[in-house]
N, C-alpha and C positions, 0 to 999 in steps of 0.2 A: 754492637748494634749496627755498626756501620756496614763490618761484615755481611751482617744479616739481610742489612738490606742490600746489599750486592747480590747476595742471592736472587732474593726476590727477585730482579731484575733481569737476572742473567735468564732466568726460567721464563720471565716474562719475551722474551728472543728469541728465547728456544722455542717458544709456544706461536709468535709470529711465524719464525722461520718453519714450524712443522704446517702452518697453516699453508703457507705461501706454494707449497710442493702441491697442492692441488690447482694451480694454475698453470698454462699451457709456458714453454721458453722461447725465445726468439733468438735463434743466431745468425749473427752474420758473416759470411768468410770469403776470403779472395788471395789468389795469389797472381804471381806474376814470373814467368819462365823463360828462355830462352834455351831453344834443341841445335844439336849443333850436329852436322852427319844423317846418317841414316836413324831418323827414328819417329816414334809415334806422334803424330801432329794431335794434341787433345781437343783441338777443335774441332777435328773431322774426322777421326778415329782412325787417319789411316797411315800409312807409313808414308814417309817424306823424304830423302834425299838433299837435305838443304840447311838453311842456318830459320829456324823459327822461333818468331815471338808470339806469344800467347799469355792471354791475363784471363784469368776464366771468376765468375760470382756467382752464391750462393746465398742465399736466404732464407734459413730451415726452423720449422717449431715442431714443440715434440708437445703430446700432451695424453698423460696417465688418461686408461679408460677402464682399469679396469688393477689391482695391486694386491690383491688378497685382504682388502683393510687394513693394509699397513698405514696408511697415511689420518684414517680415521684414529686408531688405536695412537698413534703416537702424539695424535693432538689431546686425546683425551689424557693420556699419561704427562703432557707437560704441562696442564689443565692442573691436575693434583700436587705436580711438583709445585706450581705456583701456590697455590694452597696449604702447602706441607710446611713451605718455608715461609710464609706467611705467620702461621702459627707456631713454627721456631723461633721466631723473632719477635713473637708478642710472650712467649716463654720466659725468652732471653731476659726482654723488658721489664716481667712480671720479676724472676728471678735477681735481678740488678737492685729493683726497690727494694726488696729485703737486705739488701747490702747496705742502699744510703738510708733504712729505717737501725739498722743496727747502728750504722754511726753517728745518726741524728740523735739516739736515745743515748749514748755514750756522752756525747756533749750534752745533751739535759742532765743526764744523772752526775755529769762531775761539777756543772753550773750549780746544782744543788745543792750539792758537796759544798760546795765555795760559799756559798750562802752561808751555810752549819758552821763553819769553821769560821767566817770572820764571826756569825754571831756567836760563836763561844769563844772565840778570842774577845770582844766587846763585854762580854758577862765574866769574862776571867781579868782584866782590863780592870773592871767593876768591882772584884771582888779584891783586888791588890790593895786597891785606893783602900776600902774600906779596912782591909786587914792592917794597911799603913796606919790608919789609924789606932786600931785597938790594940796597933805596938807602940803608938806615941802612948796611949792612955798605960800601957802597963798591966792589958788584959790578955796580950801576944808575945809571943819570943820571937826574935829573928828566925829562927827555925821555921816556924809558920808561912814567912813574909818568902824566906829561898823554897820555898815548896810551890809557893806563888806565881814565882820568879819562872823557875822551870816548867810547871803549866806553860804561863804565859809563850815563853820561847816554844814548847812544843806548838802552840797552835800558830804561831808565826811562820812557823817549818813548812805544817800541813798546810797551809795558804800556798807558798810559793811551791810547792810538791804540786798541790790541785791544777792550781793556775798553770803549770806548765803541762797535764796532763789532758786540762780543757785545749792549749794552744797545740797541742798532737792532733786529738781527737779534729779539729777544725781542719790541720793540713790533711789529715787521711780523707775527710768529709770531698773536701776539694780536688783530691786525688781522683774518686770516683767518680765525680761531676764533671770530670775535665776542665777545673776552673784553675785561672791565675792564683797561685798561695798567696801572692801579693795585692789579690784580689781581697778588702771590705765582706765579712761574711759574716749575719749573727741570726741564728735561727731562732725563730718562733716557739714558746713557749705555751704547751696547752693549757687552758687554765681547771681542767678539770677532767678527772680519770675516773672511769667506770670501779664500780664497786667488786670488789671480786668473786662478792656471794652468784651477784646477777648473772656473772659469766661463766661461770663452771660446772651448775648445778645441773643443767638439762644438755650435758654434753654426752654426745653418743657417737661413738668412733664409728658404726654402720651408717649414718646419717651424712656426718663430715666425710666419708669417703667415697659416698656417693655422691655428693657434692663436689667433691676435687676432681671425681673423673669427668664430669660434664663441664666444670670451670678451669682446670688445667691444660691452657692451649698444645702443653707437651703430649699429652692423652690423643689427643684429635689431630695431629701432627705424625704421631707415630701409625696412626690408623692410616691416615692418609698416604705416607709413605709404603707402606704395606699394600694398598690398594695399588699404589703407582709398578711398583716392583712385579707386582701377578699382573699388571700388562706387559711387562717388560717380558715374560716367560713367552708370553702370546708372540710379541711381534720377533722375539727371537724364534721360534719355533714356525713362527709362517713365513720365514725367506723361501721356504719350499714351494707357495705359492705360487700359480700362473701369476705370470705380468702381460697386460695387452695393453698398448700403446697406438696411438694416433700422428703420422707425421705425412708433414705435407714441405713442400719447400718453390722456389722460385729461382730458375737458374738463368744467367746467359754467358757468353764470351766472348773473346774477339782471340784472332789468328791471324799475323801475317801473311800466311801462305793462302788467303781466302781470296782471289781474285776477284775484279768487280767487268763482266763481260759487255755487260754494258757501255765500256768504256775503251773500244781496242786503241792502241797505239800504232802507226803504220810506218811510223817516222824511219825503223829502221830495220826493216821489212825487207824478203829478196820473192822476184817472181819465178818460178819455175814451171817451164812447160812441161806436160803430161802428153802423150801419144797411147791411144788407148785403139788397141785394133779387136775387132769384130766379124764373124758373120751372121747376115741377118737370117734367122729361123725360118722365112719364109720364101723367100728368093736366092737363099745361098750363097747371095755374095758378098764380096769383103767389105766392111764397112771401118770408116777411120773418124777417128773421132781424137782434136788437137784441143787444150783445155790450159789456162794458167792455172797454178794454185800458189796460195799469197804462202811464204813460211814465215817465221820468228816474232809473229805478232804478240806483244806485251800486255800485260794487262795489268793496270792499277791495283793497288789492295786496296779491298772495298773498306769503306771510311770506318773509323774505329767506331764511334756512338752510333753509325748506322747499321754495324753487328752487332752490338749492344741489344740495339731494337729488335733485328730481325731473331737471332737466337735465343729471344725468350721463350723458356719452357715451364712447365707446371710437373708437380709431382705430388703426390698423395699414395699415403697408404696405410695397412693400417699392422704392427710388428705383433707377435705373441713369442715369449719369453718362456718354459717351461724347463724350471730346475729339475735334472734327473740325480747326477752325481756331485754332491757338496765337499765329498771328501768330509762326511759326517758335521759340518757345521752348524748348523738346523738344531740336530740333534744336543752337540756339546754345549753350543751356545743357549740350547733351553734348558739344558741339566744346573748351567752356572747363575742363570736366572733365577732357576728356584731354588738352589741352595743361598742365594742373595736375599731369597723371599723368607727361609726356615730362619736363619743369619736374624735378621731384621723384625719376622715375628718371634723371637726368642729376647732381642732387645727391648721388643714391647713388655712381656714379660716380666720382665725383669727392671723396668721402669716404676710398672706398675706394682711390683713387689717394694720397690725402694720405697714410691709413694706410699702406699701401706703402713711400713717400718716407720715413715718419720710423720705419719699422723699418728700412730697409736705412740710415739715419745711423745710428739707435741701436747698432746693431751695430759697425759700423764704429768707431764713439764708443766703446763698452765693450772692444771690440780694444786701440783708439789707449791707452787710459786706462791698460789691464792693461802695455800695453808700459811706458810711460812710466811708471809705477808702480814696473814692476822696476829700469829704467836709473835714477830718482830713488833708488830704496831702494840699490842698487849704489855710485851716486856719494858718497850720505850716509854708508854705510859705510868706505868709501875714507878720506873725509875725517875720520871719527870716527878711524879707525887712524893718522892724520900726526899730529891733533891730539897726541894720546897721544905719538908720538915726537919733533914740536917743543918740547913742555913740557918734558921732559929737557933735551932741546938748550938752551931758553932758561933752564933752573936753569942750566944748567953754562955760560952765557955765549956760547956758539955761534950763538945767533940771539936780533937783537933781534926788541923789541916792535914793532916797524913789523908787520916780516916774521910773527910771533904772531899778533899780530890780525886780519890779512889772510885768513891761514888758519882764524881763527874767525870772522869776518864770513862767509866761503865757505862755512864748515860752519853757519852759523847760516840763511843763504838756502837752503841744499838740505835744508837742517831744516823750513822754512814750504814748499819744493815737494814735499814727501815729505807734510803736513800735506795740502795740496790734492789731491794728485797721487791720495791714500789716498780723499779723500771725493770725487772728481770720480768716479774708480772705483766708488766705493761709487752714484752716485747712476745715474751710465748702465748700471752693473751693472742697478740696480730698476728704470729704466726699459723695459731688454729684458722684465724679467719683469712687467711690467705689459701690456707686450703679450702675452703670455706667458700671461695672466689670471692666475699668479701672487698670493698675498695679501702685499702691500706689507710685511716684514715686515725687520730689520734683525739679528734674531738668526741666527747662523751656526748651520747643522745640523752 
């Protein structure tokens, strides 16, 4: 069970996580480099001749517009699997109580037992004393009294035999219940069992097994899986679908090699005179023209957060995605899908065939049990009515103790099959009504 509910869970994740892929992603990324020689400045796209540091950021989300249904299909398919194992696990559950009702009636029917046995150890007990007597009077042989004797010790036997086979039955009980064996356990006794006329007469194996299919969570479990699996063909078989996507992002960066002009340095600067000769177009004569020009002026790299600022950019756009060549995957991958799905409705099948098979025993079993119940109850009654009139007989000397005990040995065996005969009935009885959907329940209406 515990398993089971893992499942559920794990499905229950899957079903978030398939949800969540319809939501847009946000990422964030940045590095940090330094170029060394001749090469591409990434801040300004151009080649540089020098030692440059450069940190560039990005800010991108990407968001499905468009997936062939894939992402619709695979919420619905973990939508089912949540459901599927859902009703695995109330299967599971359903399945389990027919385990602690097998062991719960194991320990009634040996509690029973133990009853029968000390009461006929107490009536064999009863009948020593008295036969002590009718050997003092000289109406008994010892013979009679060692016939007595060995009764007696037999039902002493079957006591501590029962009793040890009730204190199994309790460790097994507690086995399945995951209880301490050290654990105090004493089960409840029903005070009253259904007749077996009542139960067996309007039993119709068409009825009960229409019954078990609409109350057997394993029936609606298997459907459901089957359902989930013929999506699973789909969403293999549409990776061939177009994919269009939505992305936009937010970039900026900073570059050592970004000078800030604004800012020249003159401090170690050389002047150089320029001599620029001429003549004038219109009068044709030489013209001279003397000019300083400043050289080796420096200039600051512009401040890092204030590149930051200035080189933010925007980007948007929108991707399409069109598988041409899978290298047949589409294809294999839906071929394996639906042999997953023949695979799986074949288990249904064959589920439903088992169920079948063990309602038309159980019935037959709950028949057999109710007959055998009567003819056991019939025989024990018989035998309870000789007992009564042997005892006479054997006061008044007319039958020994051979022939006495014979007939209480007989009435003491059809005592322990009237014991089983009771709970075998009782348990193929709740077996019908488990298929039955039925609540496992031992109280008589």
């Amino acid at each position: 069970m515990r398993r089971a509910n893992f499942e559920i869970e794990k499905n229950k994740v899957i079903r978030q996580k398939e949800a969540a892929e319809r939501q847009p992603n946000l990422d964030f990324a940045t590095n940090l480099g330094l170029n060394l020689g001749r090469a591409l400045d990434p801040s300004t796209s151009n080649f540089e001749t020098s030692t440059i540091l450069y940190n560039n950021f990005a800010l991108e989300s990407n968001y499905t517009l468009y997936d062939g249904g894939q992402t619709r299909k695979r919420i619905k398919k973990s939508e089912l699997d949540i459901k599927a194992a859902q009703a695995d696990a109330e299967q599971l559950s359903k399945d389990i109580s027919l385990e602690v009702l097998r062991a719960y009636l194991r320990i009634l029917m040996a509690e029973e037992n133990l009853e029968n046995v000390k009461k006929n150890l107490a009536q064999t007990e009863s009948w020593f004393q008295q036969t002590q007597r009718l050997v003092n009077g000289g109406l008994r042989s010892n013979a009679d009294l060692r016939e007595i004797e060995i009764q007696k010790a037999r039902d002493e036997q079957r006591i501590i035999e029962t009793q040890n086979f009730i204190d199994q039955s309790y460790v097994a009980l507690k086995l399945i219940l995951e209880i301490d064996p050290s654990l105090s356990l004493k089960v409840e006794k029903p005070k009253k069992i259904s007749e077996p006329s009542k139960v067996v007469k309007n039993l119709s194996f068409k009825e009960v097994y229409a019954k078990a299919l609409k109350s057997q969570p394993g029936v609606e479990g298997g459907e459901l899986q089957l359902e989930s699996l013929q999506i699973a063909e789909k969403i293999a078989r549409g990776t061939k679908a177009p994919y269009v996507s939505l992305f936009g992002g937010i970039y900026t960066n900073f570059s050592s090699s970004i000078e800030d002009f604004d800012k020249p340095n003159f401090s170690d600067t050389t002047q150089v005179l320029e001599v620029q000769n001429w003549i004038d177009a219109e009068t044709l004569e030489p013209l001279t023209l003397n000019r300083k020009r400043i050289e080796d002026i420096k200039y600051p790299t512009v401040n890092y957060f204030k590149q930051l600022g200035n080189n933010i950019g925007l980007g948007v756009g929108v991707s399409l995605t069109l598988p041409i060549l899978d290298r047949k995957a589409s294809q294999l991958n839906g071929e394996l899908a639906r042999i997953n799905y023949l695979q799986k409705q074949e288990d249904n099948l064959q589920f439903k065939q088992k169920l079948r098979t063990e309602i038309q025993n159980s019935i037959a079993d709950v028949k057999a049990a109710a007959a055998k119940l009567q003819a056991v109850e019939k025989t024990y009654t018989l035998l309870e009515a000789q007992i009564v009139s042997m005892k006479n007989r054997f006061n008044q000397g007319n039958v020994n103790a051979f022939e006495y005990k014979t007939t209480i040995n007989e009435r003491d065996t059809a005592e322990i099959q009237l014991v089983i005969a009771k709970y075998e009935f009782l348990l193929k009885k709740m077996v019908v009504e488990f298929y039955e959907g039925k609540k496992l329940s031992l109280r008589s209406n």
